[in-house]
Backbone bond lengths (Angstrom), bond angles and torsions (degrees), N, CA, C in turn:
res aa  C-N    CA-C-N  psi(-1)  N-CA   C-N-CA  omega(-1)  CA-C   N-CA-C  phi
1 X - - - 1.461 - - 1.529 108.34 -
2 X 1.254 122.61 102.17 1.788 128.70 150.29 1.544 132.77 -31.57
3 X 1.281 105.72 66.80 1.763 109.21 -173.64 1.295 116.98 -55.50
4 X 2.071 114.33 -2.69 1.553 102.08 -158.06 1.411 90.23 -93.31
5 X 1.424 121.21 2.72 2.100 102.13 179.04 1.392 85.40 -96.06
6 X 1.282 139.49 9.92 1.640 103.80 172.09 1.745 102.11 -116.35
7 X 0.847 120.22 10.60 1.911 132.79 168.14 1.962 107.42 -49.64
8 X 1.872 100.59 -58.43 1.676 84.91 175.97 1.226 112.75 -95.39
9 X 1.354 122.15 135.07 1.333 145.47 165.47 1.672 104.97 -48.25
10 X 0.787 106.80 -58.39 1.779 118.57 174.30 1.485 127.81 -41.91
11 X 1.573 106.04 -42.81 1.385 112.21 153.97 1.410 135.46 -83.81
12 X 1.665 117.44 19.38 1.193 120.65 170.79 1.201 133.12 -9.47
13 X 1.778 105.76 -67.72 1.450 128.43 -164.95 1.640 96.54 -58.69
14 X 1.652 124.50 -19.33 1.560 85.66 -159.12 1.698 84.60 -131.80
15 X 1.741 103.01 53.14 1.487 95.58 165.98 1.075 114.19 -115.26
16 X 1.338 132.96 173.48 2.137 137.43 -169.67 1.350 72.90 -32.06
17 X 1.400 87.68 154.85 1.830 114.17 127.47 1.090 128.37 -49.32
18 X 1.431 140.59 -51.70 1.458 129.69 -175.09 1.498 100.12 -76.38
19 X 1.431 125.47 -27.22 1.764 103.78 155.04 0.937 155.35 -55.94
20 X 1.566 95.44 -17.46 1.471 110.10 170.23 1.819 113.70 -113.33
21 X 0.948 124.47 14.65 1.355 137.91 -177.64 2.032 79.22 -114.87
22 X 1.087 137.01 -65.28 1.359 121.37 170.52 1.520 112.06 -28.68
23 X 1.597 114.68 -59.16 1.375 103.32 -144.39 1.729 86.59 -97.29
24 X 0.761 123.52 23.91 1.727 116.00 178.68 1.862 100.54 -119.73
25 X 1.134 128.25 -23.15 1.199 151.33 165.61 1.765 103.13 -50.71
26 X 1.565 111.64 -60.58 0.975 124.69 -148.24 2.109 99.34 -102.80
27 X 0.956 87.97 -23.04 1.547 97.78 140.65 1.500 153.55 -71.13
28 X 1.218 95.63 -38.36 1.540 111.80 168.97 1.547 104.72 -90.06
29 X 1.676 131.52 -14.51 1.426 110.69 164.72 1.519 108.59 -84.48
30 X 1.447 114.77 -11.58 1.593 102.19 -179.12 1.478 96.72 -84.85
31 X 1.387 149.20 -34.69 1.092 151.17 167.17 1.521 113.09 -20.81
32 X 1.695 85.48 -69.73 1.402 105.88 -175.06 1.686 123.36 -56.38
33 X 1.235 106.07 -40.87 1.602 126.71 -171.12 1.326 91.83 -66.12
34 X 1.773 121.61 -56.08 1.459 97.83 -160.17 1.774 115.98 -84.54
35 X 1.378 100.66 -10.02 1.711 108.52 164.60 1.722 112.05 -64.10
36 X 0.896 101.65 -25.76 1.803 101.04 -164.52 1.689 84.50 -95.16
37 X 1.127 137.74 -40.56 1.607 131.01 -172.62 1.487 103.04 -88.76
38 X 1.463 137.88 -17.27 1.274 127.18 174.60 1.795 113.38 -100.17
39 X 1.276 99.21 -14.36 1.524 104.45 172.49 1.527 136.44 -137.77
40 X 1.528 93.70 -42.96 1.682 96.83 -178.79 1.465 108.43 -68.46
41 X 1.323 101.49 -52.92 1.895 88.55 168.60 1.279 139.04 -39.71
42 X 1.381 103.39 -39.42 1.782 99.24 170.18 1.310 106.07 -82.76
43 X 1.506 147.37 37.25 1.346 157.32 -134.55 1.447 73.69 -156.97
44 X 1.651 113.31 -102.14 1.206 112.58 -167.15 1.512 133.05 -26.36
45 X 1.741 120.49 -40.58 1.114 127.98 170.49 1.213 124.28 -66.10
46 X 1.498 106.21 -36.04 1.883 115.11 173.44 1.643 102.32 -63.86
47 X 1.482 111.38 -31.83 1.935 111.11 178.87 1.640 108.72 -62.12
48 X 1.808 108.53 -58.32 1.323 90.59 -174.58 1.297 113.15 -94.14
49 X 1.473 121.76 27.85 1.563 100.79 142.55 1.409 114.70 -102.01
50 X 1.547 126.32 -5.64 1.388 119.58 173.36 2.179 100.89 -67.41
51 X 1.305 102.89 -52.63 1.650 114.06 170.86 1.785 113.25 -29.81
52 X 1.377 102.92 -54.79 1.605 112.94 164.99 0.822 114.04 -75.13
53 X 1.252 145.49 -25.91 1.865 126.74 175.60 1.877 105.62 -83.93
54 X 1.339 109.74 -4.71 1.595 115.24 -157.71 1.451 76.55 -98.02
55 X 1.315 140.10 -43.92 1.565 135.22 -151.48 1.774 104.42 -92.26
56 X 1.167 121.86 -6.09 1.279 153.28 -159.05 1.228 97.15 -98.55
57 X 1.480 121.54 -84.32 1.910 124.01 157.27 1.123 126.15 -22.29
58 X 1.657 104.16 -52.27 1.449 104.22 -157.19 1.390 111.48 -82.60
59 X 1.788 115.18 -16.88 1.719 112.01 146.08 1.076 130.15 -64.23
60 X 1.418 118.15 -41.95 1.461 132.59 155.70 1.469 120.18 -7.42
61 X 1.434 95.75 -76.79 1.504 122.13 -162.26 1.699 99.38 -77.77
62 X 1.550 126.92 -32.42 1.678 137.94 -167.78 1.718 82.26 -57.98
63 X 1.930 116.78 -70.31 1.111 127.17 -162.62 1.720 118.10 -57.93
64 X 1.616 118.92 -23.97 0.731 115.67 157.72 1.453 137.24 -87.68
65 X 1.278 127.56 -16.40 1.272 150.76 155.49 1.525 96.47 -45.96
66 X 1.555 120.63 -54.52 1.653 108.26 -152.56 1.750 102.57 -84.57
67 X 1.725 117.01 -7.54 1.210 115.14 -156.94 2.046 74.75 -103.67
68 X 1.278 132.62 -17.32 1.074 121.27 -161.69 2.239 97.20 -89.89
69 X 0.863 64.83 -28.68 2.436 92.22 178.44 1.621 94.87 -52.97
70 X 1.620 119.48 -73.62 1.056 124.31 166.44 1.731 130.10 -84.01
71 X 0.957 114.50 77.96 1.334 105.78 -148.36 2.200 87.12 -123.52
72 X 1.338 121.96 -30.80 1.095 156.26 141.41 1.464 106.71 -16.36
73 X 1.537 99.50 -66.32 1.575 110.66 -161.40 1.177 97.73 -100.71
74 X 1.545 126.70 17.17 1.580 111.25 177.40 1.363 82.89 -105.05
75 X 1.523 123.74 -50.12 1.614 114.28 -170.59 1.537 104.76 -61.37
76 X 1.484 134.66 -32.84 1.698 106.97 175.28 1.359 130.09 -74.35
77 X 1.311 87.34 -16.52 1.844 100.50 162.27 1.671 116.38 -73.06
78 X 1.118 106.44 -19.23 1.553 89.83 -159.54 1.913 76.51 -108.85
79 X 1.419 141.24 -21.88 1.467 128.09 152.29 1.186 128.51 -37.88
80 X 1.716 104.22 -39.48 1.637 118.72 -178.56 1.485 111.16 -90.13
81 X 1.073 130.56 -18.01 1.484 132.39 152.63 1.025 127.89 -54.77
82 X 2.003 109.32 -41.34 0.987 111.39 -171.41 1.890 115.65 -77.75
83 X 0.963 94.40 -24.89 1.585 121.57 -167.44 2.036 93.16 -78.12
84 X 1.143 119.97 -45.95 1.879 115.99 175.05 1.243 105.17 -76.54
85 X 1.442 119.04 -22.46 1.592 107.75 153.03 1.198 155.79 -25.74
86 X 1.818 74.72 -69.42 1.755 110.38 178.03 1.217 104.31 -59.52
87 X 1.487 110.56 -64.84 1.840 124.39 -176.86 1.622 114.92 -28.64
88 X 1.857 99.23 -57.84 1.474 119.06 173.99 1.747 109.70 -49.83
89 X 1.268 114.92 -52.19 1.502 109.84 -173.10 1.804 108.44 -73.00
90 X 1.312 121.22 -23.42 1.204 109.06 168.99 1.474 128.01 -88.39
91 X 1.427 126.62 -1.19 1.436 109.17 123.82 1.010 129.06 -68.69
92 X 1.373 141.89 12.21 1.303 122.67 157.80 1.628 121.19 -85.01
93 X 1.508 111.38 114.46 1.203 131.76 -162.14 2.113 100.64 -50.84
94 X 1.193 103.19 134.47 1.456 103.79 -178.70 1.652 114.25 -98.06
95 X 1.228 125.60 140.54 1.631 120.59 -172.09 1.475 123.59 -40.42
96 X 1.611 123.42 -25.32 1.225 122.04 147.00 1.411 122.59 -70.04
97 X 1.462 135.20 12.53 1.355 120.96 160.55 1.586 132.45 -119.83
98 X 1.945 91.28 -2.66 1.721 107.90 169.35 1.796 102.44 -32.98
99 X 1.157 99.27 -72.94 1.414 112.50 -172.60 1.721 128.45 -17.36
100 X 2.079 95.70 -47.57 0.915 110.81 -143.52 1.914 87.58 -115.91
101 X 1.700 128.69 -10.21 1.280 125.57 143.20 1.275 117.13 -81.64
102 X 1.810 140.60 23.42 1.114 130.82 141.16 1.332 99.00 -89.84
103 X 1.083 153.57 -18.87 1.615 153.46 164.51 1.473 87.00 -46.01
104 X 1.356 122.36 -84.27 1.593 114.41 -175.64 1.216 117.23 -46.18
105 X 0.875 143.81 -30.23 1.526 136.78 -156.16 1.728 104.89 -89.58
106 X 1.536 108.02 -31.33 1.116 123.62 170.55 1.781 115.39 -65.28
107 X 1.916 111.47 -42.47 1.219 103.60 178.03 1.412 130.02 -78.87
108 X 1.590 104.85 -19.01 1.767 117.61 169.95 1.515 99.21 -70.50
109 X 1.288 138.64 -37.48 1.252 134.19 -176.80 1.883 92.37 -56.40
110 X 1.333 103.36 -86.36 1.945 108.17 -173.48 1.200 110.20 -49.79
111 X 0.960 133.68 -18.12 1.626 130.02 157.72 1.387 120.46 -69.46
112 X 1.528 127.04 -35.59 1.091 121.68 152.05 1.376 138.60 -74.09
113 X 1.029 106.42 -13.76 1.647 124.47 169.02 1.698 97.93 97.70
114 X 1.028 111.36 26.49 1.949 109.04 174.92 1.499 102.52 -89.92
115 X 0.928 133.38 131.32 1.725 147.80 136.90 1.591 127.02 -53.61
116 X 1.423 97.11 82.04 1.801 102.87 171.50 1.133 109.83 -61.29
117 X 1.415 109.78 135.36 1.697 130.54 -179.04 1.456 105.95 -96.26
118 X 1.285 111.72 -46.96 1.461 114.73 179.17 1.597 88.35 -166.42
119 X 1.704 107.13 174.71 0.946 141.87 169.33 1.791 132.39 -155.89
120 X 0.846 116.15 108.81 1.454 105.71 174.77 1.484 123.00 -152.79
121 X 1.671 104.14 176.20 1.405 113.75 -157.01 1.833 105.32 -84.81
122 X 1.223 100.80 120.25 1.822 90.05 168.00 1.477 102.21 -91.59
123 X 1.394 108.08 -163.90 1.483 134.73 -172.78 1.584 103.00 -76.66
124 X 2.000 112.48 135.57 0.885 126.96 -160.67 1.725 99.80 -77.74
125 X 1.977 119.54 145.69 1.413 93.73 176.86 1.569 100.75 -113.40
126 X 1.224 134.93 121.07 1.704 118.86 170.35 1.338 108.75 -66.83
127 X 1.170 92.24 166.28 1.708 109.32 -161.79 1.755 99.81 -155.01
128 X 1.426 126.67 166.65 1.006 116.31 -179.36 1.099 147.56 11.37
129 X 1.957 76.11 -97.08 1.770 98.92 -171.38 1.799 92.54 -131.09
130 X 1.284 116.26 12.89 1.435 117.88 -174.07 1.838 111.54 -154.32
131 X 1.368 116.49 139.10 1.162 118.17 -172.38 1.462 113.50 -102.12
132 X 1.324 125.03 126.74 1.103 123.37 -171.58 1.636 135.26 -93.82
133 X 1.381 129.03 105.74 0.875 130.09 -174.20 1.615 152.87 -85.29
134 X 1.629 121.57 62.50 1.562 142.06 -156.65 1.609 96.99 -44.92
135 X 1.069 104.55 138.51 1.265 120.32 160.83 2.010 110.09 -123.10
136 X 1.597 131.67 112.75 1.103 117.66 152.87 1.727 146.52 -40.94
137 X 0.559 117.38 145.50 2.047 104.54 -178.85 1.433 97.36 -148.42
138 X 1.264 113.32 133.30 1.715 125.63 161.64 1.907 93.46 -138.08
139 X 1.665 80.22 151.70 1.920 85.54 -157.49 1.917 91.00 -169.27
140 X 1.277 102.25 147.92 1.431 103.15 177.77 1.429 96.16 -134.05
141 X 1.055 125.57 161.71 1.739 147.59 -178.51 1.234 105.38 146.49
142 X 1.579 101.89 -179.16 1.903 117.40 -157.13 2.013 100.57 -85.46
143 X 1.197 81.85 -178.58 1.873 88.34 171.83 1.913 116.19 -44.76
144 X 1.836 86.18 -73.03 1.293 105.54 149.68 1.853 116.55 -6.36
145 X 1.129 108.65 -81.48 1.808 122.87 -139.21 1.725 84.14 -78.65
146 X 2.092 109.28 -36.73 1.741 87.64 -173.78 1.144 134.03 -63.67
147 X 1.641 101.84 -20.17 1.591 131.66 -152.56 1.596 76.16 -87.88
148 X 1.440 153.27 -56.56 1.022 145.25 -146.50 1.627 109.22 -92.90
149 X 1.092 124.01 -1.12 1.251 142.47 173.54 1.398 107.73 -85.34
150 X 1.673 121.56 -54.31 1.125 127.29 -140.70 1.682 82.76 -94.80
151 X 1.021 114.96 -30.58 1.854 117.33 162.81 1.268 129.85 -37.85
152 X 1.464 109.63 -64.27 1.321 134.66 166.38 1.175 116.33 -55.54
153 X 1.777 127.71 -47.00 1.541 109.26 164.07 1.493 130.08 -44.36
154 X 1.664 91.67 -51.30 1.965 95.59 -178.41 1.280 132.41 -50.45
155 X 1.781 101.61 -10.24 1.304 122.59 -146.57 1.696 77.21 -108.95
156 X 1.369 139.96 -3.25 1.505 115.77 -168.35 1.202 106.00 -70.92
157 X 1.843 131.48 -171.86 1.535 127.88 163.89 1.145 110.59 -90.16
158 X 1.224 137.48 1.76 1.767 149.81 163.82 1.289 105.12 -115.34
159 X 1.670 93.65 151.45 1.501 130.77 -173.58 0.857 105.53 -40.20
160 X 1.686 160.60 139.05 1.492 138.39 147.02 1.638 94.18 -159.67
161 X 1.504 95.58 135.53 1.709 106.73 -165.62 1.578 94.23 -118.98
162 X 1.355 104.92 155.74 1.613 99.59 179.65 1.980 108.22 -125.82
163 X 0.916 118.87 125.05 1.396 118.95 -175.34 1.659 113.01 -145.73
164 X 1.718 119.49 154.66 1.148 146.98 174.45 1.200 104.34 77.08
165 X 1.426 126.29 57.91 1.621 144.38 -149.00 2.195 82.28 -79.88
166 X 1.524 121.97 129.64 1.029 134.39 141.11 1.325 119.52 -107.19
167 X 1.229 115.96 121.86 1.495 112.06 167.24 1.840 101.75 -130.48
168 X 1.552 93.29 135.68 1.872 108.23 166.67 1.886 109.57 -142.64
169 X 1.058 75.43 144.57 1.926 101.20 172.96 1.540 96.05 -47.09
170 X 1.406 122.93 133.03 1.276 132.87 168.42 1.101 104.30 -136.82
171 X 1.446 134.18 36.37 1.847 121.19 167.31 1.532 99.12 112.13
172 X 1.556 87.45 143.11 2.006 87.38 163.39 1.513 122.72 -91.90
173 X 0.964 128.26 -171.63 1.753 135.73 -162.90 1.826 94.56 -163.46
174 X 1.568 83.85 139.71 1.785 78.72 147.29 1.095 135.34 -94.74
175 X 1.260 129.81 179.75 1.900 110.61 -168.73 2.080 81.67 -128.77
176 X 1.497 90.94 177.06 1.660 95.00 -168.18 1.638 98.70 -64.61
177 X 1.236 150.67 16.65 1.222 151.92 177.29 1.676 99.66 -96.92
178 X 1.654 113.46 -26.93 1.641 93.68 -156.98 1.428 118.36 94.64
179 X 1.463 109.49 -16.69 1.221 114.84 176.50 1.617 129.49 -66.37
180 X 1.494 150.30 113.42 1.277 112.60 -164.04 1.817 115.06 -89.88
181 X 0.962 130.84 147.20 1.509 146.78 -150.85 1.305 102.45 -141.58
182 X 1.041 113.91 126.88 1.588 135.75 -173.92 2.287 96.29 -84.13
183 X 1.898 86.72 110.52 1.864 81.52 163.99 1.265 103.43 -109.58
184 X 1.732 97.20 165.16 1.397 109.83 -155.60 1.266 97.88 -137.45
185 X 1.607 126.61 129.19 1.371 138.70 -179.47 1.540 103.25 -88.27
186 X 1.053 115.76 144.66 1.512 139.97 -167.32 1.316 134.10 -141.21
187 X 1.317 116.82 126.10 1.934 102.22 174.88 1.641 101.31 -112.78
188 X 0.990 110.86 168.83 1.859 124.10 157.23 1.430 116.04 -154.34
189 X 0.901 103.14 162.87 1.761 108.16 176.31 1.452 97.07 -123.75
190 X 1.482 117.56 124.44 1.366 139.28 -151.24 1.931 84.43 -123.41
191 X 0.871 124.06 123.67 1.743 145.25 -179.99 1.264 114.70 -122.48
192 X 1.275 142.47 86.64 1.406 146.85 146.19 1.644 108.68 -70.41
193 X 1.373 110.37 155.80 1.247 140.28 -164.83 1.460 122.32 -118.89
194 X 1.175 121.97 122.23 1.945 127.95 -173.97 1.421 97.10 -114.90
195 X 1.575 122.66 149.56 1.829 109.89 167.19 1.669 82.77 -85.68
196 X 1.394 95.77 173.91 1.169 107.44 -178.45 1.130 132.27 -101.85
197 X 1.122 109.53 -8.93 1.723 138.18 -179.06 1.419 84.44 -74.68
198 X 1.157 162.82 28.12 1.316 172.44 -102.38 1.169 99.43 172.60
199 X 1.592 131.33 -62.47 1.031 133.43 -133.79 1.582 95.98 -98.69
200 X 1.464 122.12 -55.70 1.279 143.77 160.80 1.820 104.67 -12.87
């Protein structure tokens, strides 16, 4: 092969064919290289981030599609929530009926055969979304009579929780048998509940 006809650049046009199929070859990859590094590349990157924002939607739209599918059963759920709500807030005793659930608290006591000593109201505590209302209790009767007391509260149509249970031996009694039976003095703190949007 004669390398001296391909030395001037100038005489291109009238060198072999495979010299100029070389140098046109080797042209069109520099063409190519610097088109694909001055443009298509920032092409490609704008694709796979358009590809990632497209895969991004298309969960998007799945998660919203399935919340839009059930969308039915979120509102009868959130009707029926609303509705065990309501129920829930109307046992909560309203400031005109404190009065009138120490009336009860008094008749589950004489119904059980316990003897209230006293009872009274302490200081209100807020809380959340609901204000809380302590009631004191001191009371004497047998195992029997507390257990049947503490029955009868749970059993009222308003909220009422019973906590910081003291119980001590205060003397025996006879019971209508003649039998003697150990009574037992007792405190609790009895807590009913108001919403508070009530109070406002």
């Amino acid at each position: 092969m004669d390398l001296s006809k391909y030395q001037d650049i100038n005489t291109i046009g009238s060198w072999p064919l495979p010299g100029k199929i070389f140098v046109i070859v080797i042209v069109m990859l520099i063409v190519l290289g610097l088109g694909y590094y001055f443009d298509t590349s920032d092409q490609i990157s704008q694709l796979e981030s358009e590809q990632t924002k497209e895969q991004q939607l298309l969960t998007e739209f799945r998660t919203k599609y399935k919340k839009a599918a059930n969308l039915q059963a979120y509102r009868d759920q959130m009707a029926e929530m609303q509705e065990t709500f309501k129920s829930l807030l109307q046992q909560l005793p309203k400031n005109t009926e404190i009065p009138g659930l120490l009336d009860e608290i008094s008749y589950a006591a004489s119904g059980a055969g316990v003897e209230l000593l006293s009872h009274k109201y302490l200081a209100e505590a807020k809380k959340e979304f609901y204000i809380e209302k302590p009631i004191q209790i001191l009371a004497t009767g047998s195992y029997h009579q507390i257990a049947d007391f503490v029955s009868r509260i749970s059993g009222l149509p308003r909220i009422v929780t019973l906590h910081d249970f003291k119980i001590s031996p205060s003397g025996g009694k006879k019971n209508q048998q003649g039998d003697n039976t150990e009574n037992l003095s007792f405190s609790v703190l009895a807590k009913t509940y108001r919403y508070e949007a009530e109070g406002e």
